[in-house]
C-alpha positions as CSV (number, residue, x, y, z in Angstrom):
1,X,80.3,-383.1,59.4
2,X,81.7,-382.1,62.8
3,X,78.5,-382.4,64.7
4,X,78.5,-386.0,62.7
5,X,81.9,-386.8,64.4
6,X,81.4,-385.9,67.5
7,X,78.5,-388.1,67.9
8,X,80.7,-391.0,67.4
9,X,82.1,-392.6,70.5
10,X,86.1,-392.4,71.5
11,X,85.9,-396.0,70.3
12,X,84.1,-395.1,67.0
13,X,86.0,-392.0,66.7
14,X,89.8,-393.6,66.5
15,X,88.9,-395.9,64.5
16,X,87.0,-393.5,62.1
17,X,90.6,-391.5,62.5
18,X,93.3,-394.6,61.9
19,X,90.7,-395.5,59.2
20,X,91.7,-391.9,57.2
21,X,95.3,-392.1,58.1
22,X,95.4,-395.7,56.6
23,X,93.1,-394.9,53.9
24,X,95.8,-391.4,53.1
25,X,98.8,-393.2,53.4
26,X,98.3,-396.0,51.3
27,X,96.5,-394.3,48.7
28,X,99.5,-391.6,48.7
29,X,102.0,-394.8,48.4
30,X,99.7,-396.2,45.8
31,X,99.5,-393.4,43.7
32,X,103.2,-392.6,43.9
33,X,104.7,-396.0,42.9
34,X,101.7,-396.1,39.6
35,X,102.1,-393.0,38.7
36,X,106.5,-393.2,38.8
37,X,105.8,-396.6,37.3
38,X,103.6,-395.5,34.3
39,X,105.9,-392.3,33.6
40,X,109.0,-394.7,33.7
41,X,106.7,-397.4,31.0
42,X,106.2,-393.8,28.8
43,X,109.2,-392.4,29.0
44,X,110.9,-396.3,28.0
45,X,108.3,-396.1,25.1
46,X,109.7,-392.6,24.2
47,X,113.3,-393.5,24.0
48,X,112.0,-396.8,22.1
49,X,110.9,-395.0,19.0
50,X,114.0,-391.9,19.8
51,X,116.4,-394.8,19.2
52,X,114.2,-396.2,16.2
53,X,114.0,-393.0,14.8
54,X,117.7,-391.9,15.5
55,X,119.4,-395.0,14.0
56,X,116.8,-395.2,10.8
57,X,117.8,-391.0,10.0
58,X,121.8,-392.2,11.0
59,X,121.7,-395.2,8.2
60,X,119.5,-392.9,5.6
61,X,121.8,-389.9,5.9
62,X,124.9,-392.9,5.2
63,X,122.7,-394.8,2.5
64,X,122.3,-391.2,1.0
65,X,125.7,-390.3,1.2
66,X,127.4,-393.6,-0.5
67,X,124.8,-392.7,-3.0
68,X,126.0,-389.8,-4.1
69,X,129.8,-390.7,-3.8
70,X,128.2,-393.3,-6.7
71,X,127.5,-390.6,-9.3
72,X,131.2,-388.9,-8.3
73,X,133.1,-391.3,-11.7
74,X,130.1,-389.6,-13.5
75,X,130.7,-386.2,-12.2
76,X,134.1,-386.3,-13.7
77,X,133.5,-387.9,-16.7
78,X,134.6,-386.4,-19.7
79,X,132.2,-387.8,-22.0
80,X,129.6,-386.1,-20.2
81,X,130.7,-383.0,-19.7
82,X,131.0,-383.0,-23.7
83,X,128.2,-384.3,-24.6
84,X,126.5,-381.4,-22.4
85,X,127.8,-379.2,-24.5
86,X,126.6,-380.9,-27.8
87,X,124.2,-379.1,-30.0
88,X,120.7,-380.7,-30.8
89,X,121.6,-381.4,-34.9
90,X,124.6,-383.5,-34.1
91,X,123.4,-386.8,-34.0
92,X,126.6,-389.0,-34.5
93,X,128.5,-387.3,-32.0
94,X,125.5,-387.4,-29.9
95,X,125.0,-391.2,-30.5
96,X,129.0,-391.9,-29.6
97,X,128.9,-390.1,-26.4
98,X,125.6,-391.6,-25.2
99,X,126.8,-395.0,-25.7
100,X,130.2,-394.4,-23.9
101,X,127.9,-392.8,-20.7
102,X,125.9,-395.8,-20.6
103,X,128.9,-397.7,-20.1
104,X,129.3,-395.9,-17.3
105,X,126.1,-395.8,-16.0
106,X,125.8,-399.5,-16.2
107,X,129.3,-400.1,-14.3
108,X,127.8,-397.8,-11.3
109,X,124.6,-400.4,-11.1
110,X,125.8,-403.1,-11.0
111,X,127.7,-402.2,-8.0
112,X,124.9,-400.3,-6.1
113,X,121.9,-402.7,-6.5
114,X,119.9,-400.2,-5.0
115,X,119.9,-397.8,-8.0
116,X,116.9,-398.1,-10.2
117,X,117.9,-395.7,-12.8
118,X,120.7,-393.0,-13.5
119,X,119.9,-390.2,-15.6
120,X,121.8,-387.2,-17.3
121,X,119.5,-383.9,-19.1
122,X,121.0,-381.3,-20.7
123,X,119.7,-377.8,-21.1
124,X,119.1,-378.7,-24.4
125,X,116.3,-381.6,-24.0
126,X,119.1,-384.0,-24.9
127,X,119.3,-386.8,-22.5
128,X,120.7,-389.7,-21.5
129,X,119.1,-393.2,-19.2
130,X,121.0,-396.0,-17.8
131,X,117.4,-398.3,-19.0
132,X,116.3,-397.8,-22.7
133,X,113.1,-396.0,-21.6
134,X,112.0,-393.1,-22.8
135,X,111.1,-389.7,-20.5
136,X,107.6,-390.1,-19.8
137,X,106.3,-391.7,-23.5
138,X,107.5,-390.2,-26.5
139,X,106.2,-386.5,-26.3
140,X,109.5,-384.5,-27.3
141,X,108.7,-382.1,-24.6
142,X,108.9,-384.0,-22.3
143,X,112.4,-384.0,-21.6
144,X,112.5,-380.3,-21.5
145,X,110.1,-380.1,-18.9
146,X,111.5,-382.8,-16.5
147,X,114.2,-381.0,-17.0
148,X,112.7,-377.8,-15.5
149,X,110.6,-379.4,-13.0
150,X,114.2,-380.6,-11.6
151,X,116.6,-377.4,-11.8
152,X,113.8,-375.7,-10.0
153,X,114.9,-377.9,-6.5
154,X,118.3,-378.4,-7.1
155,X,120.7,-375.6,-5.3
156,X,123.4,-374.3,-7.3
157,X,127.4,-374.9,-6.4
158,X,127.1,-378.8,-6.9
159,X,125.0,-379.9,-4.1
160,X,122.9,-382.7,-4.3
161,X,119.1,-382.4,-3.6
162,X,117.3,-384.9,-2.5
163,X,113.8,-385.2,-4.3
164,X,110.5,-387.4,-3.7
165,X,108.7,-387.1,-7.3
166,X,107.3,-389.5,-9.8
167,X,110.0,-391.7,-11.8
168,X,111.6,-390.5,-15.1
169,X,109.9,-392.5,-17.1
170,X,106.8,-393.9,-15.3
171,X,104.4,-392.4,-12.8
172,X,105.9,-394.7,-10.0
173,X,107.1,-392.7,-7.0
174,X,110.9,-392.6,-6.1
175,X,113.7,-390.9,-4.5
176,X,115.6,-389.0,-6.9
177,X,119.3,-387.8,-5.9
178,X,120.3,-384.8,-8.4
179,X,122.9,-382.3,-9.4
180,X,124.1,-379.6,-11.2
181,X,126.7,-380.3,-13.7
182,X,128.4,-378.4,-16.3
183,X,130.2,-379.2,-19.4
184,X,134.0,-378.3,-20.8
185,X,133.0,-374.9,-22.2
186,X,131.8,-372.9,-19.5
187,X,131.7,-372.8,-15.8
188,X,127.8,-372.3,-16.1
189,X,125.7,-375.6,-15.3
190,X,124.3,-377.3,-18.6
191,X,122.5,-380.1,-17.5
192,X,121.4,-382.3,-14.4
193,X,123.0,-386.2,-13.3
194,X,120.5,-387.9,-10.9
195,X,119.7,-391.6,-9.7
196,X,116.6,-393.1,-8.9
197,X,116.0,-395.1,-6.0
198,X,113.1,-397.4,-5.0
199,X,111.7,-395.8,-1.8
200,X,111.6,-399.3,-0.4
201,X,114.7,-399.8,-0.7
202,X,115.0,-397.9,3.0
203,X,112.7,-400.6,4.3
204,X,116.0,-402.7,4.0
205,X,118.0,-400.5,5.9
206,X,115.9,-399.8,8.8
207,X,114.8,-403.9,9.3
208,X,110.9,-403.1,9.4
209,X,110.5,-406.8,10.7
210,X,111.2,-405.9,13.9
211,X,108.7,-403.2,14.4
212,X,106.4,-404.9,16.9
213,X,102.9,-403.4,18.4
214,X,101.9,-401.4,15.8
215,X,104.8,-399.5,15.5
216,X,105.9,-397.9,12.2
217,X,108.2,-395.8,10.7
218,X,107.5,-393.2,7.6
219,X,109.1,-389.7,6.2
220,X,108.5,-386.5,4.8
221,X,109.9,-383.4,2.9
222,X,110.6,-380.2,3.9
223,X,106.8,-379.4,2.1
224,X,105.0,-381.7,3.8
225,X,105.1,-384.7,0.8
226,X,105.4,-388.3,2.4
227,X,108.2,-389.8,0.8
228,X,108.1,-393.5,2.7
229,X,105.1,-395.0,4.3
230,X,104.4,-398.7,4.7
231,X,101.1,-397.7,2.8
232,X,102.1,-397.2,-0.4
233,X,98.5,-395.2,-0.9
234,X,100.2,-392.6,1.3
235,X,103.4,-391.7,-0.8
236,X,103.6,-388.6,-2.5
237,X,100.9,-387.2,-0.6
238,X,100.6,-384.3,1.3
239,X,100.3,-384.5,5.4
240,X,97.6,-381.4,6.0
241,X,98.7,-378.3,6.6
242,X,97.3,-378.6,10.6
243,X,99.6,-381.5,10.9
244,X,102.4,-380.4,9.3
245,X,102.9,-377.4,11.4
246,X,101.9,-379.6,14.6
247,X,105.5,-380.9,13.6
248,X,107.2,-377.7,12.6
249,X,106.1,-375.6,16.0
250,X,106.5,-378.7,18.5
251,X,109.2,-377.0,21.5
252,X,110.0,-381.0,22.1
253,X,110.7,-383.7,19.7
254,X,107.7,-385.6,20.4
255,X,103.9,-385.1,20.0
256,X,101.2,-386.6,20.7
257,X,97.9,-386.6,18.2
258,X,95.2,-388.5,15.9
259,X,96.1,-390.6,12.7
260,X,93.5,-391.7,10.9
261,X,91.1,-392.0,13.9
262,X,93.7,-393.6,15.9
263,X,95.8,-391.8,19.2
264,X,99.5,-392.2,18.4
265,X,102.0,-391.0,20.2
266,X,105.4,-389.5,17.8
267,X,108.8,-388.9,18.0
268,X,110.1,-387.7,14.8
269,X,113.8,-386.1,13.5
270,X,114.9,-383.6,10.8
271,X,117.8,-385.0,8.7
272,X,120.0,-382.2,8.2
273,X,121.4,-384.3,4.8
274,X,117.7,-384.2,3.3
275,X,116.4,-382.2,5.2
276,X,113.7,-385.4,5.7
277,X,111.5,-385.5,8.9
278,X,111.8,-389.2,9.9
279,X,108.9,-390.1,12.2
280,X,108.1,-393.1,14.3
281,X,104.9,-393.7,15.2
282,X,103.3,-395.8,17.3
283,X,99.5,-396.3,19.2
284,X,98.6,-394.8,22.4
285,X,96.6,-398.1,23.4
286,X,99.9,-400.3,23.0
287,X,101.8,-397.7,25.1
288,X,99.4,-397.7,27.9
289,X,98.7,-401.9,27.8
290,X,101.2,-401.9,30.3
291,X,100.2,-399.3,32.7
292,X,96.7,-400.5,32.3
293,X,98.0,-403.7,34.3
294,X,99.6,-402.3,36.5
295,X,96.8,-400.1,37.4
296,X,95.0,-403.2,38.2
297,X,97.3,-404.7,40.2
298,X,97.5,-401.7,42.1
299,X,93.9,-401.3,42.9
300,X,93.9,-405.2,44.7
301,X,97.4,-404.5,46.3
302,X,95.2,-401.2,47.9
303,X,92.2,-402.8,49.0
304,X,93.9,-405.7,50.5
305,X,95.9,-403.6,52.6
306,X,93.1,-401.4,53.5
307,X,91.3,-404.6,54.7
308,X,94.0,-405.9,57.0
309,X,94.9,-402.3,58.1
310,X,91.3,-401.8,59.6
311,X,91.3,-405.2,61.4
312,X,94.1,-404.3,63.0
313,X,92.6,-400.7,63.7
314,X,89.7,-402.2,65.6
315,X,91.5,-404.5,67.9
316,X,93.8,-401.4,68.7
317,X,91.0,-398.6,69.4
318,X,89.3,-401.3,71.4
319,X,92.5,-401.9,73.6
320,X,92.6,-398.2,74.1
321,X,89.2,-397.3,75.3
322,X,88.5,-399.9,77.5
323,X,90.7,-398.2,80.3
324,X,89.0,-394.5,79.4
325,X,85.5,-395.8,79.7
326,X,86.6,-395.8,83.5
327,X,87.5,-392.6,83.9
328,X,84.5,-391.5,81.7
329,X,82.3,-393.3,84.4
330,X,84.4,-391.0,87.5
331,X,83.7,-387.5,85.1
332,X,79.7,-388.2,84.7
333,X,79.8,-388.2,88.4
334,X,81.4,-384.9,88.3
335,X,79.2,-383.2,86.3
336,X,76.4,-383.3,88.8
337,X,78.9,-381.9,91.3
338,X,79.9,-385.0,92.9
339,X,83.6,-384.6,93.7
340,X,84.7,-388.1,94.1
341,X,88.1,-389.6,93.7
342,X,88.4,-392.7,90.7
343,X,89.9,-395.7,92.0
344,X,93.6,-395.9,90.2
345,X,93.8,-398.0,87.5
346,X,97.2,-400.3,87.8
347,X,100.0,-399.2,85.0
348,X,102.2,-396.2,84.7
349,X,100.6,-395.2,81.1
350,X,99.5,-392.1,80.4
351,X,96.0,-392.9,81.1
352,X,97.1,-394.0,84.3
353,X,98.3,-390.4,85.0
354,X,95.1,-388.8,83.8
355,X,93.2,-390.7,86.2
356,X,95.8,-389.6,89.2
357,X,95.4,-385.9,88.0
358,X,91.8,-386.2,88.1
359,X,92.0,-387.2,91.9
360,X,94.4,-383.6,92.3
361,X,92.1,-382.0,90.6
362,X,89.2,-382.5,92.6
363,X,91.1,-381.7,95.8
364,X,92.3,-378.1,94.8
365,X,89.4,-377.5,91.6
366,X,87.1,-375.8,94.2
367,X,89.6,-373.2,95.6
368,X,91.5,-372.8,92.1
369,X,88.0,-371.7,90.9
370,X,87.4,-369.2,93.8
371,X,90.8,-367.6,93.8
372,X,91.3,-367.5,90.0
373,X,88.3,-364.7,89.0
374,X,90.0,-362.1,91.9
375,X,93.3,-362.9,90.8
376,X,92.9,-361.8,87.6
377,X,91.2,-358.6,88.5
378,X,93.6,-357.8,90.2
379,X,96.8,-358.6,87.5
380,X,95.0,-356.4,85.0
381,X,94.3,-353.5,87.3
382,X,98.1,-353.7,88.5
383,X,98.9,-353.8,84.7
384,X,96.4,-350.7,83.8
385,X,98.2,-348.9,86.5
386,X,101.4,-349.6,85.9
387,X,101.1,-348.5,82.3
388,X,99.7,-345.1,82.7
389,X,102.4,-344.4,86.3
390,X,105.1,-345.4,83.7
391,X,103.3,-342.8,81.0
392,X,103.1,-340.2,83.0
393,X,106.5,-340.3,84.3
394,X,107.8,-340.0,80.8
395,X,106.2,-337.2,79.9
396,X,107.1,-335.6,83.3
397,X,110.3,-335.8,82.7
398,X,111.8,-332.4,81.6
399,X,115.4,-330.7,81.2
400,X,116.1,-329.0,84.4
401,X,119.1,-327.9,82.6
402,X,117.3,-326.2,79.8
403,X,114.7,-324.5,82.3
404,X,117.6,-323.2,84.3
405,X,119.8,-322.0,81.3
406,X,116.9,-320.5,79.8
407,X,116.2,-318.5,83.1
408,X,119.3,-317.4,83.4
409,X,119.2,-315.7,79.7
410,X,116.2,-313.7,80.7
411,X,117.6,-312.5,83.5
412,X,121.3,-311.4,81.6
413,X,118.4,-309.6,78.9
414,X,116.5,-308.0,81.4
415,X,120.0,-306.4,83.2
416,X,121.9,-306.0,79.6
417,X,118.8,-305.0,77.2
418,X,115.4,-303.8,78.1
419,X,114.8,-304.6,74.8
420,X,111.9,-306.5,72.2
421,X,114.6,-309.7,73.0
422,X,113.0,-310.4,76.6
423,X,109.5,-310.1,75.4
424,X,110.2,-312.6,72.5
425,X,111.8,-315.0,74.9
426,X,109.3,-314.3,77.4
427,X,106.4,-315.0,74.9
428,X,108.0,-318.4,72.7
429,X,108.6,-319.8,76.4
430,X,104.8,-319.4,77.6
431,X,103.5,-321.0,74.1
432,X,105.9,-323.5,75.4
433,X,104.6,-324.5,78.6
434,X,101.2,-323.8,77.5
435,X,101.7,-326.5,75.0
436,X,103.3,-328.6,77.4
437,X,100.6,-328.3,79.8
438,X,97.9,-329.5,77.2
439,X,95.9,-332.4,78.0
440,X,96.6,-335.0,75.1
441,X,99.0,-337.7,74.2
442,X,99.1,-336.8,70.5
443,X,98.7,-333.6,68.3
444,X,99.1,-332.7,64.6
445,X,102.6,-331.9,63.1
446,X,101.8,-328.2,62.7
447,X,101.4,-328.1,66.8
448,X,104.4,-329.8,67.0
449,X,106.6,-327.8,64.1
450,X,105.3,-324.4,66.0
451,X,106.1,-325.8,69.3
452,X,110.0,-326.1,67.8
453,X,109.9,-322.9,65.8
454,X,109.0,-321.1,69.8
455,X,111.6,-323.2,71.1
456,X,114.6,-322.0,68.1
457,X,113.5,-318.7,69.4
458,X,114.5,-319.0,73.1
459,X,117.6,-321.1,71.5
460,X,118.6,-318.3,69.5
461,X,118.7,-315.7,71.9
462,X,120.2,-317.8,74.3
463,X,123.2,-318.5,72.0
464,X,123.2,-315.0,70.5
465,X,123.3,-317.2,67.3
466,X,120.6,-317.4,64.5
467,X,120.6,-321.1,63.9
468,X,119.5,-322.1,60.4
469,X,116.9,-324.5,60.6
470,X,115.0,-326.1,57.5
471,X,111.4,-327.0,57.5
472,X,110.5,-329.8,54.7
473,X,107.2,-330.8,56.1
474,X,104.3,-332.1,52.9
475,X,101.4,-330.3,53.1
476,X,99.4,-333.7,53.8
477,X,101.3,-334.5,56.7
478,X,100.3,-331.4,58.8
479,X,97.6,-332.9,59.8
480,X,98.8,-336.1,60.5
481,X,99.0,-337.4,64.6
482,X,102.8,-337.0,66.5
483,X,103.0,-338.2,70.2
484,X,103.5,-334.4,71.8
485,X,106.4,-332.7,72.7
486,X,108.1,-335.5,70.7
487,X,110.3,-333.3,68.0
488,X,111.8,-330.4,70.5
489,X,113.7,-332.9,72.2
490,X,115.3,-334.7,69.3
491,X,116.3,-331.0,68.1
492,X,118.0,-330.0,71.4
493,X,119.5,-332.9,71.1
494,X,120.8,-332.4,67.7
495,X,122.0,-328.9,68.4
496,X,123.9,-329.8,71.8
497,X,125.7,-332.6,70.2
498,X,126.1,-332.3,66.7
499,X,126.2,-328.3,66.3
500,X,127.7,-327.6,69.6
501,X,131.5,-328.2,68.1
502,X,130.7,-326.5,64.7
503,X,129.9,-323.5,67.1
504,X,126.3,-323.7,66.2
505,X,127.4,-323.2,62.5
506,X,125.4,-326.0,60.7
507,X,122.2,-326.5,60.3
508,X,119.1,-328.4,60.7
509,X,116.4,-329.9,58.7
510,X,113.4,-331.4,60.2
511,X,111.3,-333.3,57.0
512,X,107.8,-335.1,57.5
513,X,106.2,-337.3,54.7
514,X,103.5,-340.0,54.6
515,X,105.1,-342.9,53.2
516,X,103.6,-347.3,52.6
517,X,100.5,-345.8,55.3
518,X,103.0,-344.7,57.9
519,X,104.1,-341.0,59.3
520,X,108.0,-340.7,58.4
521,X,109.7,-337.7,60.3
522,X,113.0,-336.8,60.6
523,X,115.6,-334.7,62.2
524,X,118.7,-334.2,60.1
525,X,121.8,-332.4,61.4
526,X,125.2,-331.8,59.6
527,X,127.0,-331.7,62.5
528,X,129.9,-333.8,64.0
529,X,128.3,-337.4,63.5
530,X,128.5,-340.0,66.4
531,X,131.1,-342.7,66.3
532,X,130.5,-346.6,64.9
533,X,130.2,-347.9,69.1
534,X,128.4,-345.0,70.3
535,X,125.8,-345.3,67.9
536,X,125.5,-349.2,68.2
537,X,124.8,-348.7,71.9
538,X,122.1,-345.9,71.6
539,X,120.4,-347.9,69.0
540,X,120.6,-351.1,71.4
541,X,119.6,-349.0,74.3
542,X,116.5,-347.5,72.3
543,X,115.5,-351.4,70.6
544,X,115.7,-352.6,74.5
545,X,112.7,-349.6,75.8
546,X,115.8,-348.6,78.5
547,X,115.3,-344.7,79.2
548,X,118.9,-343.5,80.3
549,X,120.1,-339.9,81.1
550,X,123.4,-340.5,79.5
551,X,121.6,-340.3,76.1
552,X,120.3,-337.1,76.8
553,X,117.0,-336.7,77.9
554,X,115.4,-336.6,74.5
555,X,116.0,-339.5,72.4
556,X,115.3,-342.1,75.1
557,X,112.1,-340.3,76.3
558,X,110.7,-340.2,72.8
559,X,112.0,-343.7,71.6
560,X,109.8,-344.6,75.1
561,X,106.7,-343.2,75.0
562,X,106.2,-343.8,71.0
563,X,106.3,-347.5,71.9
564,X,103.9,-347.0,75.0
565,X,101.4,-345.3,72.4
566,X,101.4,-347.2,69.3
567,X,103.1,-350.0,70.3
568,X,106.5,-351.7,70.2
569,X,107.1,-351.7,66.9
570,X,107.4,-348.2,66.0
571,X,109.9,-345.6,67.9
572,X,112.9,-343.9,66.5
573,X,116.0,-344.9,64.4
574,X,119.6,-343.4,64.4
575,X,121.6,-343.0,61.5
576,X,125.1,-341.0,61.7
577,X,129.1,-341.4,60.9
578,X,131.7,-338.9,62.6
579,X,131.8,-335.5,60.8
580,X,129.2,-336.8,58.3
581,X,126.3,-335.2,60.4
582,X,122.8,-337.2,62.0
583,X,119.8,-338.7,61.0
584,X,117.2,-339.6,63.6
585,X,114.0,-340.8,62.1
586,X,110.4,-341.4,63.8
587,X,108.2,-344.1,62.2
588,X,104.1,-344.1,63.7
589,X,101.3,-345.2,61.8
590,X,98.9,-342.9,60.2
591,X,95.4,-343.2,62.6
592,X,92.5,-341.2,61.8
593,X,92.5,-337.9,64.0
594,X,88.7,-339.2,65.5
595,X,90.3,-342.2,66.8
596,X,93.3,-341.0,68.4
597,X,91.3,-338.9,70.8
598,X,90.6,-341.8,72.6
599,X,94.1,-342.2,73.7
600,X,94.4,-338.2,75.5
601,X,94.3,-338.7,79.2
């Protein structure tokens, strides 16, 4: 693909260029306005059938409602509550009371059209109808077992329940409205009061005329029964168990799915009255009919644009070019060494300029060329040098003060004591310079941990104080690579200025871990802490490389030649409060122990 590009001419090449930049951006603009547009024509559709869905379950929970306040005259009357408690050989009384609650039934129709039938059972199979039907033909059973079939979903208390079942007295399905009622004699319920309503009587409520685009409007039951439908083949029947928990596990209320081979999309609503689902529905296609022309519309705006965008792409690469092809023909000629000046073009542009650079260039190309191989020879031998003068100077550096103290020990032990004391003193200080004297930049913690344990000795004697000193070092970290004569330092330091005003009372705890792939050492003193601004300055002095002698010649020197060895990252961190004691910490990668050797000298 590159090679492809690069065989294109400057001309070719910008226009190949402004042709993806045009082709990017109005695709992006494209895409952005069809696809906001399209989520805006869903989400309209969505609220479309919330709104449908929300004001049909809003006028079924009131339709209920002022249904059930229709059965209250009922409810209190108190020839039903008698004739509940009527036995099933008393036909007079039974005829009287039957009459005088058909009276009342009748009143209650005529001034709720919508009620098809109202019905009261007693426990006893007795039963009274607002219509002189029978219960579902003449078997004398039958009664008995309506009655059953209804006190099975009707809560106790009083409450209503709201049932989709076949009619009383055909197998028509309806929506029956029931309740417990109970008679003068005991508290117990004896019988059930119901209506029955046309389920097509909500199609009055809701206004199904102005459904439009193939949108309609059914329910269900808590068990998955359709109660409504605007196919009448559907009521009563059950909606599949797959579907019916589509609608029962859905996080949103809406879904989208198949219905009868058709993609609908639904938003459906649980009635907490009838605990009804209430679901619009309408087809995917008729959601999408808009987008669909706007996805059309889109594609012309695109390809128009993309038309007139590349016209106006040529004439500009074309403008561009023509100027470059003359300093294209001045280069050729420098190829094949010919070091000619371009005539300058007229303008102030930036082509312009390249063309008088070019005419620098060739003046000062030859010389820059000769000069530039030795000057850089010479920069990275004066950095090589200057490296290793400024390492070695660092690790030359060493306490005259402790040499001379130390000396001057000796000497008071060899005129005091010819004792074992000089020969110990004499002995820990030659491991000492031997060690000091070896050849290499790093050694293991175990060199460096018996390099301090000779150095506590000469301490020791020189103070005529054992100093308690604690050495936490993991068994996989003796091994591990230390820049030398790295941890003596840090201790003197920690014993002339933390311990020194404790009279050398405290103690010290050096502690060495691997930790995340890195060497973690340090050197922890309970001494006399260092103050808020003394230790902000040491800290800045140490983060800025500076080596100073008023830090004592340890941390500084360390700090130094840790950064100088595995680079600037690393080096050591303080960590104190007065009379709380020190904490300085060293931080170097672990390296293999074959690879380090590289860096002795």
């Amino acid at each position: 693909m590159y090679r492809l590009i690069y065989r294109l001419n400057i001309q070719q090449r910008l226009l190949l260029y402004f042709s993806i930049v045009i082709l990017v951006a109005i695709t992006l603009i494209t895409w952005v306005i069809y696809n906001h547009t399209a989520n805006e024509i869903k989400e309209q559709s969505r609220v479309n059938l919330e709104y449908i869905v929300e004001n049909a379950s809003y006028q079924t929970d009131v339709f209920i409602q002022s249904m059930e306040l229709a059965t209250l005259p009922l409810l209190m009357n108190k020839e039903v509550k008698v004739f509940l408690d009527l036995s099933g050989d008393n036909r007079f009384d039974k005829y009287y009371y039957s009459k005088e609650i058909k009276k009342e039934m009748h009143q209650i129709m005529l001034k709720n059209q919508h009620i098809n039938l109202i019905y009261l059972l007693a426990e006893t199979g007795q039963y009274v109808l607002s219509s002189d039907n029978y219960i579902r033909g003449e078997d004398p059973l039958a009664s008995k077992k309506f009655y059953n079939e209804i006190i099975r979903n009707t809560p106790d208390k009083g409450k209503i329940s709201v049932l989709s079942i076949e009619s009383t007295y055909n197998n028509e399905n309806v929506i029956s409205i029931a309740r417990r009622v109970r008679g003068n004699l005991s508290f117990v319920p004896k019988g059930i009061l119901g209506i029955e309503i046309d389920a097509t009587s909500l199609e009055k409520l809701w206004n199904i005329a102005q459904f439009k685009n193939g949108t309609s409007l059914w329910i269900f039951d808590k068990d998955g029964r359709i109660v409504y439908h605007p196919d009448e083949d559907w009521l009563g029947k059950y909606i599949g168990e797959d579907f019916h928990s589509k609608f029962k596990d859905a996080t949103a209320n809406s879904i989208r799915d198949e219905w009868e081979g058709e993609e609908m999309g639904f938003y459906f609503n649980q009635s907490p009255e009838t605990e009804w689902t209430l679901v619009a529905m309408q087809p995917t296609e008729v959601i999408y009919e808009p987008i669909s022309g706007i996805r059309n519309t889109a594609i012309i705006s695109f390809m128009t644009s993309l038309f007139i965008a590349l016209l106006i792409s040529i004439v500009f690469a074309k403008n561009i070019v023509s100027p470059l092809r003359k300093v294209q023909q001045g280069m050729k000629k420098l190829e094949v060494g010919e070091w000619e000046k371009i005539k300058p073009l007229k303008g102030t542009d930036e082509i312009s300029s390249v063309v008088s650079s070019y005419n620098k260039m060739v003046n000062e190309l030859s010389n820059l060329i000769d000069n530039l191989y030795e000057s850089e020879l010479k920069n990275k031998a004066v950095l090589l040098e200057k490296k290793n003068v400024e390492l070695q100077a660092l690790q030359l550096q060493i306490n005259p003060h402790f040499l001379h103290n130390t000396l001057e020990t000796i000497s008071s032990y060899a005129v005091i004591n010819d004792a074992e004391e000089i020969s110990d003193m004499a002995s820990a200080l030659s491991k000492m310079f031997r060690y000091s004297l070896r050849n290499l930049e790093v050694v293991t913690v175990h060199s460096e941990i018996d390099h301090v344990k000779n150095f506590m000795i000469v301490m020791e004697h020189r103070f005529q104080k054992k100093l308690h000193v604690i050495y936490d070092i993991a068994p996989d970290a003796l091994d591990a690579e230390v820049v030398k004569l790295s941890l003596q330092p840090i201790v003197e330091n920690a014993i002339q200025h933390g311990l020194r005003k404790l009279r050398y009372e405290g103690s010290i705890t050096i502690r060495a871990v691997k930790r995340n792939g890195l060497l973690v050492i340090q050197v922890i003193d309970n001494g006399s802490g260092i103050s808020a601004e003394r230790l902000i300055e040491i800290q800045a002095m140490l983060d800025k490389n500076e080596v100073r002698g008023n830090m004592g010649i340890g941390l500084s020197n360390v700090s130094r030649r840790i950064q100088l060895i595995f680079g600037e990252e690393y080096g050591l961190k303080l960590t104190s409060q007065p009379g709380g004691g020190t904490i300085v910490e060293m931080e170097i990668p672990i390296i293999e122990y074959d690879s380090l050797r590289a860096i002795s000298v």
